[in-house]
C-alpha positions as YAML, in Angstrom:
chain: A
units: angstrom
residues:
- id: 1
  name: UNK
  ca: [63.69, 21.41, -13.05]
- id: 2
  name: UNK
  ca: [61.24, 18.84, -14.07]
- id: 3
  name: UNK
  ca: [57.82, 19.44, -12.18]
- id: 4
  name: UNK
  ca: [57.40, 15.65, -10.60]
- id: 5
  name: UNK
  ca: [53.59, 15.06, -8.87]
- id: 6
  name: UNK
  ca: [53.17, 12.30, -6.06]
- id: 7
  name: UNK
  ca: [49.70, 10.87, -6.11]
- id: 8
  name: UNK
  ca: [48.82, 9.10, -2.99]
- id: 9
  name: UNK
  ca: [46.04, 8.11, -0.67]
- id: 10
  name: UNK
  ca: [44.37, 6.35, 2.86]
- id: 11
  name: UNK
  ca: [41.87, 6.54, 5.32]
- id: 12
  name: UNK
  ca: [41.17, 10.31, 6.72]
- id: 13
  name: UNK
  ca: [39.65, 11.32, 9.82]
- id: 14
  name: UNK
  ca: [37.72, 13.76, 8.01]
- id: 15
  name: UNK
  ca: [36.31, 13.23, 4.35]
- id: 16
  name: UNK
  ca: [36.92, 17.34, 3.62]
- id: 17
  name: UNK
  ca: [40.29, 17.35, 5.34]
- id: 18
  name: UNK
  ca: [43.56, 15.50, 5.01]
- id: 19
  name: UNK
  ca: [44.34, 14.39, 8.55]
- id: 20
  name: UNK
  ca: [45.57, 10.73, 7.23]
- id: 21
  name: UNK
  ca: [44.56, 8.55, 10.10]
- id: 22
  name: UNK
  ca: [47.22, 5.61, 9.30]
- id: 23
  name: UNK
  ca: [50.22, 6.97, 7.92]
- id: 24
  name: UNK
  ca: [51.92, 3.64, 7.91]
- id: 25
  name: UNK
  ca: [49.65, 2.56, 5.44]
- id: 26
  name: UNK
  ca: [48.95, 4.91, 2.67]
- id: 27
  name: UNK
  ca: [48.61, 3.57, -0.60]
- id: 28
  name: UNK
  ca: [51.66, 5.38, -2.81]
- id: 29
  name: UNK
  ca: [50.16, 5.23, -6.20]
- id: 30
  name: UNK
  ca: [53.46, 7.08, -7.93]
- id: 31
  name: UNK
  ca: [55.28, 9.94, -8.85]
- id: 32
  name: UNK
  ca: [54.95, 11.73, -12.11]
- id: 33
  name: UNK
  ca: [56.57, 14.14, -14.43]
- id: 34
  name: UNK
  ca: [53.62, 15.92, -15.16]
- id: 35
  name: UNK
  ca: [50.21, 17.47, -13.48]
- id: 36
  name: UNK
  ca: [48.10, 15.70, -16.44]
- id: 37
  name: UNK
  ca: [49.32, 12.32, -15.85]
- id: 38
  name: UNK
  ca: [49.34, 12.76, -12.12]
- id: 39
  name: UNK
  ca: [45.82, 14.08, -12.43]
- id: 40
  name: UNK
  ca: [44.95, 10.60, -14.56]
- id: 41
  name: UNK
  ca: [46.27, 8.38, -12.02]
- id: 42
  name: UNK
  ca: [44.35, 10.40, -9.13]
- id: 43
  name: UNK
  ca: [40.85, 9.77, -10.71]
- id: 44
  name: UNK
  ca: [42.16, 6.40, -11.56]
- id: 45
  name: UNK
  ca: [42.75, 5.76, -7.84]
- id: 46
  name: UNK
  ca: [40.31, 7.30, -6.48]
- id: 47
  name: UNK
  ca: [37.34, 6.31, -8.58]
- id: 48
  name: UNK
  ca: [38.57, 2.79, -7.55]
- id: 49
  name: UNK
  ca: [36.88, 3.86, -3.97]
- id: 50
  name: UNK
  ca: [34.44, 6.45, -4.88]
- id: 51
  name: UNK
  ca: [32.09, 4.45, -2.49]
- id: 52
  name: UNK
  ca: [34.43, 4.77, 0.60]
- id: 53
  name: UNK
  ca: [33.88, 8.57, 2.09]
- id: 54
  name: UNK
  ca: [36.94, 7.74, 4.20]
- id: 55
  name: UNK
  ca: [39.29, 7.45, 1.65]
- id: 56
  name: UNK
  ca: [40.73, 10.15, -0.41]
- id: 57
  name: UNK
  ca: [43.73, 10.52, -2.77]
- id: 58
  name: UNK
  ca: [45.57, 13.79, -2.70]
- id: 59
  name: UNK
  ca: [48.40, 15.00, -6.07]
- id: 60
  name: UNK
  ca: [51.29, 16.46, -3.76]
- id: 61
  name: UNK
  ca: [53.52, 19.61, -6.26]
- id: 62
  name: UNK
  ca: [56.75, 17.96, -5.62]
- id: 63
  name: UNK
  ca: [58.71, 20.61, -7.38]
- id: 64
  name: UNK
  ca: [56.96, 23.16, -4.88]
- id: 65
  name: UNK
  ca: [58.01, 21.16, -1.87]
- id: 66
  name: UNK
  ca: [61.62, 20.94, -3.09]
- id: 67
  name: UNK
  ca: [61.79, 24.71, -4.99]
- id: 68
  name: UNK
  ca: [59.19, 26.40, -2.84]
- id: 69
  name: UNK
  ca: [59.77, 30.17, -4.04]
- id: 70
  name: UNK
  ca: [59.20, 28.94, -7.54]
...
């Protein structure tokens, strides 16, 4: 099973948590097939707001989510 990464991001309530306070708009950056190129787009994105403490881009294990004793 390949071991795809979503990258996305948005506004959190708390800069050290991941209570996403607009889930209707979260920027999707992508899915990838890899943690290195997940983990490139990630800094990409969220060097892009580095100066915005509310926003914060999270790399979601897809293949955990869907194979979860693995």
């Amino acid at each position: 099973m390949s071991k795809l990464h979503l990258v996305f991001g948005g506004r959190v309530a708390d800069p050290q948590g991941v209570d996403f306070t607009d889930p209707h708009n979260l920027d999707v950056v992508g899915i990838f097939p890899d943690y290195k190129t997940a983990e490139a787009a990630w800094r990409a994105a969220a060097q892009r707001t580095v100066d915005d403490a509310t926003m914060k881009y999270v790399v979601v294990h897809l293949h955990k989510l869907l194979q979860p004793d693995n």
